[in-house]
Backbone bond lengths (Angstrom), bond angles and torsions (degrees), N, CA, C in turn:
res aa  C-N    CA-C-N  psi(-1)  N-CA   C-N-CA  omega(-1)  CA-C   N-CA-C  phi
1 X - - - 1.455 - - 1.520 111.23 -
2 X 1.529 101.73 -43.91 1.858 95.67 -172.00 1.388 111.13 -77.14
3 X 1.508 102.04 -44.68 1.831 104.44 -175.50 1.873 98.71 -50.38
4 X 0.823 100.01 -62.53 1.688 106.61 -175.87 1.513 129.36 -35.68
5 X 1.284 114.09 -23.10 1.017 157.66 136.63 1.733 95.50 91.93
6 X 1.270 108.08 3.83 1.494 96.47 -179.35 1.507 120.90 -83.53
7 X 1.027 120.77 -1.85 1.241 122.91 177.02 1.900 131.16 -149.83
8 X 1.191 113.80 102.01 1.296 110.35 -175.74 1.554 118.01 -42.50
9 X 1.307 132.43 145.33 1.891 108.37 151.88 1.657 94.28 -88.16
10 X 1.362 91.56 163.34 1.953 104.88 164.52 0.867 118.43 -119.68
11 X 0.963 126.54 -127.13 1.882 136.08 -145.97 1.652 80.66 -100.44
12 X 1.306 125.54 -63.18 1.575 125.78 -151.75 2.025 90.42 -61.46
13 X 1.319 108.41 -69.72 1.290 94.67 -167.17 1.659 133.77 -75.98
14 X 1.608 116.44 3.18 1.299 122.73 138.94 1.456 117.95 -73.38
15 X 1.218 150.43 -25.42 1.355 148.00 126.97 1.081 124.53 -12.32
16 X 1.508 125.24 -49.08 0.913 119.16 -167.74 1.673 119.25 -104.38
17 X 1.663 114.20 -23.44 1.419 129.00 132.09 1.367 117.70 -3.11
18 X 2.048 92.92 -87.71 1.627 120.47 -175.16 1.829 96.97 -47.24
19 X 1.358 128.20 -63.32 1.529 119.96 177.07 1.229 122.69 -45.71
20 X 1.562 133.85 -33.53 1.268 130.47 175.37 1.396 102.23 -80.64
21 X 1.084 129.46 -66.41 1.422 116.07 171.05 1.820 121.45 -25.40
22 X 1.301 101.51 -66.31 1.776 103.67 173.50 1.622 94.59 -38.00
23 X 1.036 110.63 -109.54 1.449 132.47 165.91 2.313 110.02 22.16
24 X 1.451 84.80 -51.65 1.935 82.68 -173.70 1.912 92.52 -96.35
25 X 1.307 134.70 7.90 1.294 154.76 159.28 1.780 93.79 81.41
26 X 1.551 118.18 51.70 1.238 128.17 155.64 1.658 124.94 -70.21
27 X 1.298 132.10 20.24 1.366 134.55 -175.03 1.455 109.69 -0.50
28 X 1.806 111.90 -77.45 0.978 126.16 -159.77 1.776 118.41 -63.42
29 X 1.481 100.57 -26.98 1.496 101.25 164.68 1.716 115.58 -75.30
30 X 1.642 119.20 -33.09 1.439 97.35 174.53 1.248 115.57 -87.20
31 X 1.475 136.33 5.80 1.423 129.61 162.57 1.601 103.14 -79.86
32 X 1.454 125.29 -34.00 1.532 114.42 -177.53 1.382 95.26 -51.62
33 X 1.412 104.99 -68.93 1.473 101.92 -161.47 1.642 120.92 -68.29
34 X 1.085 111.83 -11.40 1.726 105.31 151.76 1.950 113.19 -62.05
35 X 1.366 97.40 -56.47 1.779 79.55 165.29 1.508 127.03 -53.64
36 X 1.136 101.30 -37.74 1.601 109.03 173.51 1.855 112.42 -35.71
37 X 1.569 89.68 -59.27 1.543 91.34 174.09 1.458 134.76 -50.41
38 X 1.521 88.38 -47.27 1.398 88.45 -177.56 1.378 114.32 -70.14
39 X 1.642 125.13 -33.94 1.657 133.39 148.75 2.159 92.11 -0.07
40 X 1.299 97.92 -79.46 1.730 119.94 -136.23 1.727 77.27 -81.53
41 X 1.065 138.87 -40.78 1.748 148.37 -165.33 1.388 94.51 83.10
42 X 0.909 102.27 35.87 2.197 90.51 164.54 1.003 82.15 -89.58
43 X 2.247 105.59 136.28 1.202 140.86 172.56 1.558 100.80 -38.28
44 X 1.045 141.98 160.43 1.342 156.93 154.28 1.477 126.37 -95.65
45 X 1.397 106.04 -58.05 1.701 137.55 -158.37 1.366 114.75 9.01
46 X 1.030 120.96 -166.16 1.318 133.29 -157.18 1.493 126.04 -62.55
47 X 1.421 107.72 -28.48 1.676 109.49 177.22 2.025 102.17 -76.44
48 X 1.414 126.51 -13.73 1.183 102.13 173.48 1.487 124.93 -106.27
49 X 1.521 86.37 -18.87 1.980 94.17 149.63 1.470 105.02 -44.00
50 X 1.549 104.93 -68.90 1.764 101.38 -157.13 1.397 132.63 -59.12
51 X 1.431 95.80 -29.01 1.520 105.98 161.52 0.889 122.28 -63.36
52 X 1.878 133.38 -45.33 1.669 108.18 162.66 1.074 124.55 -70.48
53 X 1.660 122.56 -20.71 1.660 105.20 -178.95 1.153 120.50 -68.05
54 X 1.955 120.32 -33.08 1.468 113.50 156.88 0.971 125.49 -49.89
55 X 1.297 127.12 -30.67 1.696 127.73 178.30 1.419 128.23 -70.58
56 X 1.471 110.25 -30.39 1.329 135.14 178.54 1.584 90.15 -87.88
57 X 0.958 148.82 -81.92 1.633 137.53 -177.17 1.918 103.33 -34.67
58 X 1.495 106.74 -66.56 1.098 92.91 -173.19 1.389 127.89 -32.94
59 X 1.446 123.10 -45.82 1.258 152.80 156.66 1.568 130.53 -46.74
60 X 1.688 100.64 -8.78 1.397 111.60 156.02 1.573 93.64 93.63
61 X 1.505 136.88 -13.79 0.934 117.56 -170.29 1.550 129.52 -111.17
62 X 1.073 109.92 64.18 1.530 169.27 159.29 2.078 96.99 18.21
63 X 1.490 86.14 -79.82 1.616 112.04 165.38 1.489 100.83 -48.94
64 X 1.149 134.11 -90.55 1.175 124.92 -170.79 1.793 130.43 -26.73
65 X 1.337 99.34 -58.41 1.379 115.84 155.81 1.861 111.91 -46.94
66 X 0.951 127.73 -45.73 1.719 132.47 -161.56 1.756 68.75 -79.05
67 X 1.162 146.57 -91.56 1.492 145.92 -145.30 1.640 97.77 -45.15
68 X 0.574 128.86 -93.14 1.858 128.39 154.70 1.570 110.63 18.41
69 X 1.539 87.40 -79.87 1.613 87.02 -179.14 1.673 123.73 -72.24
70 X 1.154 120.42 -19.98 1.739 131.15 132.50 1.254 124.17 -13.81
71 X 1.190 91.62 -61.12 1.338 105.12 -179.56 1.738 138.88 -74.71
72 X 1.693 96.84 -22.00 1.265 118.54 -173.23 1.680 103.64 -91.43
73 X 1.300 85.74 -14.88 1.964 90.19 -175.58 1.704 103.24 -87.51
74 X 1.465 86.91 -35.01 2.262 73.22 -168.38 1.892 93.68 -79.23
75 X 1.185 116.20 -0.80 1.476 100.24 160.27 1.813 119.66 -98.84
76 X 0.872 98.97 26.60 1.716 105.12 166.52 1.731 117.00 89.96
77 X 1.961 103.37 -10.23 1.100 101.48 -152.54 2.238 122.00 -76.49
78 X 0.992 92.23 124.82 1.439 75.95 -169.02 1.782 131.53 -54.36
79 X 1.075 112.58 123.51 1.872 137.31 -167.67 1.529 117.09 -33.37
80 X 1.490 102.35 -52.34 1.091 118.48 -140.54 1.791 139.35 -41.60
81 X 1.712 94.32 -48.51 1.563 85.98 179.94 1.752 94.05 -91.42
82 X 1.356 126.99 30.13 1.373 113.78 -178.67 1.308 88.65 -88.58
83 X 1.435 137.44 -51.89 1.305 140.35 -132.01 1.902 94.54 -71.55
84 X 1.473 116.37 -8.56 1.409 110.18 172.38 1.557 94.90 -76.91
85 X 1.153 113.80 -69.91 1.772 111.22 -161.07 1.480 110.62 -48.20
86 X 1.409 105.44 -24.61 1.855 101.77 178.26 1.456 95.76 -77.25
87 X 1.322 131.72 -63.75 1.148 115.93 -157.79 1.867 115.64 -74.93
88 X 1.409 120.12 -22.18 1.180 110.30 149.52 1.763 144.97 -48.52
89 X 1.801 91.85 -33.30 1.856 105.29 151.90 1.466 115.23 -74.86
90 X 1.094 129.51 -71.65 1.230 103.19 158.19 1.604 146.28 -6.51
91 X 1.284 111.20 -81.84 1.113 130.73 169.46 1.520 112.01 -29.06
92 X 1.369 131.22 -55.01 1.637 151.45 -173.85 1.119 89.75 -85.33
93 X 1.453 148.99 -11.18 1.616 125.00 150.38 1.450 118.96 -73.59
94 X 1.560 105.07 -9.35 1.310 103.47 -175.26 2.116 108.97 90.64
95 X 1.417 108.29 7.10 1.414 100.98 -157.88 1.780 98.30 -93.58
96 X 1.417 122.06 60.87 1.294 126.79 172.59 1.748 113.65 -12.25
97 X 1.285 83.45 -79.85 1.903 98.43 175.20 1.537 113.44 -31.60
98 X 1.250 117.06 -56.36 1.557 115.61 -168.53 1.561 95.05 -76.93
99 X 1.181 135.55 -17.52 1.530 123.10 -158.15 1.762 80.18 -101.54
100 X 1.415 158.15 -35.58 1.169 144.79 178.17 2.030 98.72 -71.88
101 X 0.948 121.97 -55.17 1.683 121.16 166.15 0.967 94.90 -33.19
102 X 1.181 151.89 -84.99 1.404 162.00 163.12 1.589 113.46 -2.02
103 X 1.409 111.23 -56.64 1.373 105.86 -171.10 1.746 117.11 -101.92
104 X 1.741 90.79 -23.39 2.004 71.97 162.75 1.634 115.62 -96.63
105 X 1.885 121.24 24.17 1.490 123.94 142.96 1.148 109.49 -58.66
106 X 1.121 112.42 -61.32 1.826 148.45 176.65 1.864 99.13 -20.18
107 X 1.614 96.72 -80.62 1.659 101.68 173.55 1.452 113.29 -56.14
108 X 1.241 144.86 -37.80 1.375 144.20 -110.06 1.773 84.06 -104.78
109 X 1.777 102.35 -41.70 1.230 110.96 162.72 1.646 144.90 -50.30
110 X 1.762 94.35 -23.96 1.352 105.78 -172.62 1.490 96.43 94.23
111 X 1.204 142.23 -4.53 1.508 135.51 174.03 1.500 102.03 -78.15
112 X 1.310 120.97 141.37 1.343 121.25 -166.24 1.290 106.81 -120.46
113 X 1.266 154.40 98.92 1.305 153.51 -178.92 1.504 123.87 -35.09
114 X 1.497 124.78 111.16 0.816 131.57 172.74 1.764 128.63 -29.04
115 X 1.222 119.09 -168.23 1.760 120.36 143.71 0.753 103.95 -110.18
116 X 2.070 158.07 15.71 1.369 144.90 97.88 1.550 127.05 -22.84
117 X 1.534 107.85 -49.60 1.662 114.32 170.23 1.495 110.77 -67.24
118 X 1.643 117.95 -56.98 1.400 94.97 173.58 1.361 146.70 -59.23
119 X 1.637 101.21 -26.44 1.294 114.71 -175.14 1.753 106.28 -69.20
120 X 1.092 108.43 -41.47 1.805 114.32 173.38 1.832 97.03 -58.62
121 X 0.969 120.35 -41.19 1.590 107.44 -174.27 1.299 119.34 -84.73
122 X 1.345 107.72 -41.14 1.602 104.36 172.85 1.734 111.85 -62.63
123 X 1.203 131.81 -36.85 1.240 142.99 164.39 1.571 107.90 -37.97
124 X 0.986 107.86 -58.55 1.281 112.14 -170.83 1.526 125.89 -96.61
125 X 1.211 118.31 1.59 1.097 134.00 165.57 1.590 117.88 -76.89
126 X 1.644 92.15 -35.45 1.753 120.70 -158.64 1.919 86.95 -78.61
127 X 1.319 120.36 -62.27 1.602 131.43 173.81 1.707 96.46 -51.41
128 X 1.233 145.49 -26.75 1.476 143.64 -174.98 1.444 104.63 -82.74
129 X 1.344 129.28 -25.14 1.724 139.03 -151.31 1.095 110.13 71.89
130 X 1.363 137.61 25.07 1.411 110.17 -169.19 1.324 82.72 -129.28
131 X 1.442 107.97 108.62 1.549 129.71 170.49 0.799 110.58 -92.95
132 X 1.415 149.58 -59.29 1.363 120.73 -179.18 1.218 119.93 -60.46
133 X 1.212 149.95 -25.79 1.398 125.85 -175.20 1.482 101.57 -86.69
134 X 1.430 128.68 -5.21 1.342 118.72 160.99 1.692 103.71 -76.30
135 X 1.062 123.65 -43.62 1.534 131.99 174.76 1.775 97.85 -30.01
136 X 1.177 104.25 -68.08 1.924 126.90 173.38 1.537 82.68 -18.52
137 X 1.352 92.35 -106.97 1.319 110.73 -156.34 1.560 121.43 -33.81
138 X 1.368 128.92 -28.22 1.202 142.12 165.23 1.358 105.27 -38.73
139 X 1.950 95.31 -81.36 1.756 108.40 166.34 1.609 109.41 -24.11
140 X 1.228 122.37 -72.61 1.127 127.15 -166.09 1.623 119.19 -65.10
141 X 1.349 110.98 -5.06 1.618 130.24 168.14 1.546 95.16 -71.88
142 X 1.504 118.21 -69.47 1.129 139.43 -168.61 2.072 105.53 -49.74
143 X 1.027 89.07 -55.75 1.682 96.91 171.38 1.548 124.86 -45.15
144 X 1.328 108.79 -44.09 1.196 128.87 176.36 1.292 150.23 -59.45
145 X 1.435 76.04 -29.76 2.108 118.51 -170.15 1.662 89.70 76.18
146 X 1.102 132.74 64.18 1.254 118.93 128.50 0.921 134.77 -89.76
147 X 1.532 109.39 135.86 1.586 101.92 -176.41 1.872 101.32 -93.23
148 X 1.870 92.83 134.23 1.571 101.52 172.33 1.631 124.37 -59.95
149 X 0.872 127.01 156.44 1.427 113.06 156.56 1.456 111.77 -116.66
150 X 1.526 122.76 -172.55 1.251 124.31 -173.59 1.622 105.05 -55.90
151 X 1.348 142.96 -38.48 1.430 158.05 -122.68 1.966 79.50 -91.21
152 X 1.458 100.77 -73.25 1.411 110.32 167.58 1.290 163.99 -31.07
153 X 1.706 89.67 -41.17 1.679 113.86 160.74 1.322 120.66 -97.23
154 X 1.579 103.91 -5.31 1.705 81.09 169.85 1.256 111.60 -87.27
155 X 1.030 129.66 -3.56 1.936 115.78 -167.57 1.710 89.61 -107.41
C-alpha cells in the first residue's frame, strides 16, 4: 500500500495489523508498527494502545505493558477501559498492591470500575486470604448498583 504510493492505511487498518499481530502473540511487531504510526502521525488513540497493553499483560509482561500505558497518558490519551487489562495482568501476578494503586488512579480519574474490575479483584484478593477487603469491594459493588455476576458471588 505505502510503497505504491496510492494509498495511505489509517487508523482502521493499522488497528487491525496491531490486532493480528497481538492475537498470533507478536508484541514486538505491534509496538513497531504503533511507532510506525506515529512515523506517518496517523492518530493512534486508545483502542491501539489497548490492544497491546492487553496483549503484553496477557503475555505476563506486566512492566512492559505499565510503560505503554505511561506512555499513552503523557500523550493525553484517555485510560479508561485499559485500566481493566492492566489490572487483570496484574492481578495474575498475584501483585495485590499494584492492582489497588491501580484502582484508586482508576477513581482519582473519575473512571469508575466496572464488574470486570471488581470481579478480577475480588478473585484475587479471595486466592491472597484477604477476605475482607474483597468482602469491601463486594459491599461496595452492592452500593453502587452493581450488578454481581456468578465470578463474584461465589467467593
Amino acid at each position: 500500500m505505502m510503497r505504491g504510493g496510492n494509498c495511505q492505511p489509517d487508523v482502521v487498518t493499522y488497528g487491525t495489523l496491531v490486532k493480528g499481530f497481538c492475537m498470533k502473540g507478536n508484541n514486538n511487531a505491534a509496538i513497531q508498527l504503533l511507532r510506525k504510526m506515529e512515523e506517518v502521525t496517523c492518530k493512534h488513540g486508545q483502542v491501539v494502545y489497548n490492544t497491546i497493553i492487553d496483549s503484553l499483560c496477557k503475555d505476563r509482561l506486566v512492566v512492559d505493558a505499565l510503560h505503554l500505558f505511561s506512555e499513552m497518558m503523557s500523550k493525553g490519551i484517555s485510560p479508561d477501559v485499559t485500566y481493566n487489562s492492566l489490572m487483570n495482568g496484574v492481578c495474575k501476578l498475584g501483585e495485590w498492591k499494584e492492582a489497588k494503586r491501580l484502582l484508586n488512579d482508576m477513581v482519582s480519574k473519575n473512571i469508575f470500575p466496572d464488574v470486570f474490575t471488581f470481579n478480577v479483584l475480588v478473585d484475587t484478593l479471595c486466592k491472597e486470604g484477604i477476605v475482607m477487603e474483597a468482602e469491601g469491594l463486594v459491599e461496595m459493588m452492592i452500593q453502587r448498583d452493581i450488578d454481581s455476576d456468578m465470578v463474584s458471588t461465589i467467593h
